[in-house]
MARDREN-935693 format. One record per residue (C-alpha): x, y, z negated. Coordinates in steps of 0.2 Angstrom, whole numbers, plus 5000, padded with zeros to 4 digits. Each point is the difference from the previous one (the first is absolute). Example, Ala and Ser with C-alpha at 12.3 -4.5 7.8 and 13.67 -1.06 7.14 Angstrom:
<pts>
506249784961 500650175003 
</pts>
This chain:
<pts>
482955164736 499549914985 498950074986 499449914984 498350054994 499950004979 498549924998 499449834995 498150045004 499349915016 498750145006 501550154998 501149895010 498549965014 499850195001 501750065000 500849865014 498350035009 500450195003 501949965002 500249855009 500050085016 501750084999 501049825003 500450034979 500749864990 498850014986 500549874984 498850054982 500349934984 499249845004 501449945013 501750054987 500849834996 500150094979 498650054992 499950214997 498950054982 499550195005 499150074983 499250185005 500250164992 498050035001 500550204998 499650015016 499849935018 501850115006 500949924986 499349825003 500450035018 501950054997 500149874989 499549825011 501050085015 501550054990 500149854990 499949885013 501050105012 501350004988 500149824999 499649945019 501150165007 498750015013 498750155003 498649984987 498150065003 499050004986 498250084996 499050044984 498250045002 498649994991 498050074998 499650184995 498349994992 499350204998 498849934986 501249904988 501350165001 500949905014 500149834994 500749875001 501150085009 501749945000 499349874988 498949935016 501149855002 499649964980 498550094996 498949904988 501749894995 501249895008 499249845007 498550075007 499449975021 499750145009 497949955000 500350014981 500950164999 498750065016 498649964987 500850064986 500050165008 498150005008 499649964981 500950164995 498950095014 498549944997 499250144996 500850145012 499150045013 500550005019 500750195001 501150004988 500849825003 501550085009 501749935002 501549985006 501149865006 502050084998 501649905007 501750054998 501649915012 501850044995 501349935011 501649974992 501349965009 501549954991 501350154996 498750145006 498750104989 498149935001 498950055016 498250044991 498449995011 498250024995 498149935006 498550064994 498149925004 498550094994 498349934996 498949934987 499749844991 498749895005 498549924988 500649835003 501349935011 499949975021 500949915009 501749875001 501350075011 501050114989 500949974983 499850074981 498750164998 499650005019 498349914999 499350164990 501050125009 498850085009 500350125015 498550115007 500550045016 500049805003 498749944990 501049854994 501049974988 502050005002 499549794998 498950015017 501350095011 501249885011 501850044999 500250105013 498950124994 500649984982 501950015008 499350185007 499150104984 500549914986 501050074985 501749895005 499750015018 500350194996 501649984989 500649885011 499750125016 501450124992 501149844995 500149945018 500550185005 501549994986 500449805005 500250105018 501450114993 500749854991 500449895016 498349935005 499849935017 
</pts>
């Protein structure tokens, strides 16, 4: 069975063949099409952003799409950035830029109302069939200043309390086990089951 993952970033597609890998899947991404694929996102919200990469792509490939859409939930900016995490503070920025962009923004809360939430949302689309939805959520709290240099985007000031790291600090068997995607992607295993998954 062949899936392709919509997704051009290298951390999503280290996680998501990380947890999958195992089944004996055939997993191709945006990187390995022979055509380029231009995927503009709604930003409405992380479902339609979802249904949008996997139905676009599995409308032109013909093959079962994956696609996710997350983003950070800060309680004290009203849940920003939100679905804008990918581009918060502008297009072009790192994520050390954005990650300080947001500490700057912080400054001045302190450590018990620094709450957040990492969100992801998979569809699967596979061509002909309505969008399978699945969703992950991680709760913790945003750091004072980043740790660690294993994960990718918000997750060295992600900080979890029953660890005492950072999402940053954990390998990726742990990460693969209480993250935000490893939670979505728990439910999209069971629905690539039911859709011929060895």
């Amino acid at each position: 069975m062949e899936i392709v993952l919509s997704t051009f970033n290298p951390g999503k597609i280290r996680e998501i063949k990380s947890y999958l890998g195992d089944r004996g899947l055939k997993i191709s991404t945006l990187l390995d099409l022979p055509y380029p694929i231009s995927l503009k996102e709604a930003r409405n919200s992380y479902q339609e952003n979802a249904i949008h990469k996997a139905q676009t792509v599995a409308n032109i490939t013909g093959k079962i799409t994956l696609a996710d859409d997350s983003g950070l939930e800060v309680d004290a900016l009203g849940g920003k950035p939100g679905v804008e995490s990918a581009r918060f503070g502008g297009e072009g920025l790192t994520d050390s830029q954005r990650n300080q962009l947001l500490l700057e923004y912080l400054k001045d809360i302190p450590w018990a109302q620094r709450t957040a939430r990492y969100i992801c949302l998979i569809a699967i689309v596979k061509p002909g069939r309505e969008p399978f939805l699945c969703q992950g959520v991680c709760e913790g709290l945003i750091a004072f200043k980043g740790q660690g240099d294993k994960g990718f985007g918000y997750d060295p000031i992600f900080y979890l309390p029953e660890y005492s790291k950072t999402m940053a600090e954990l390998d990726l068997t742990l990460k693969n086990h209480i993250s935000h995607r490893a939670k979505a992607l728990t439910q999209a295993k069971q629905i690539l089951l039911g859709l011929g998954l060895p």
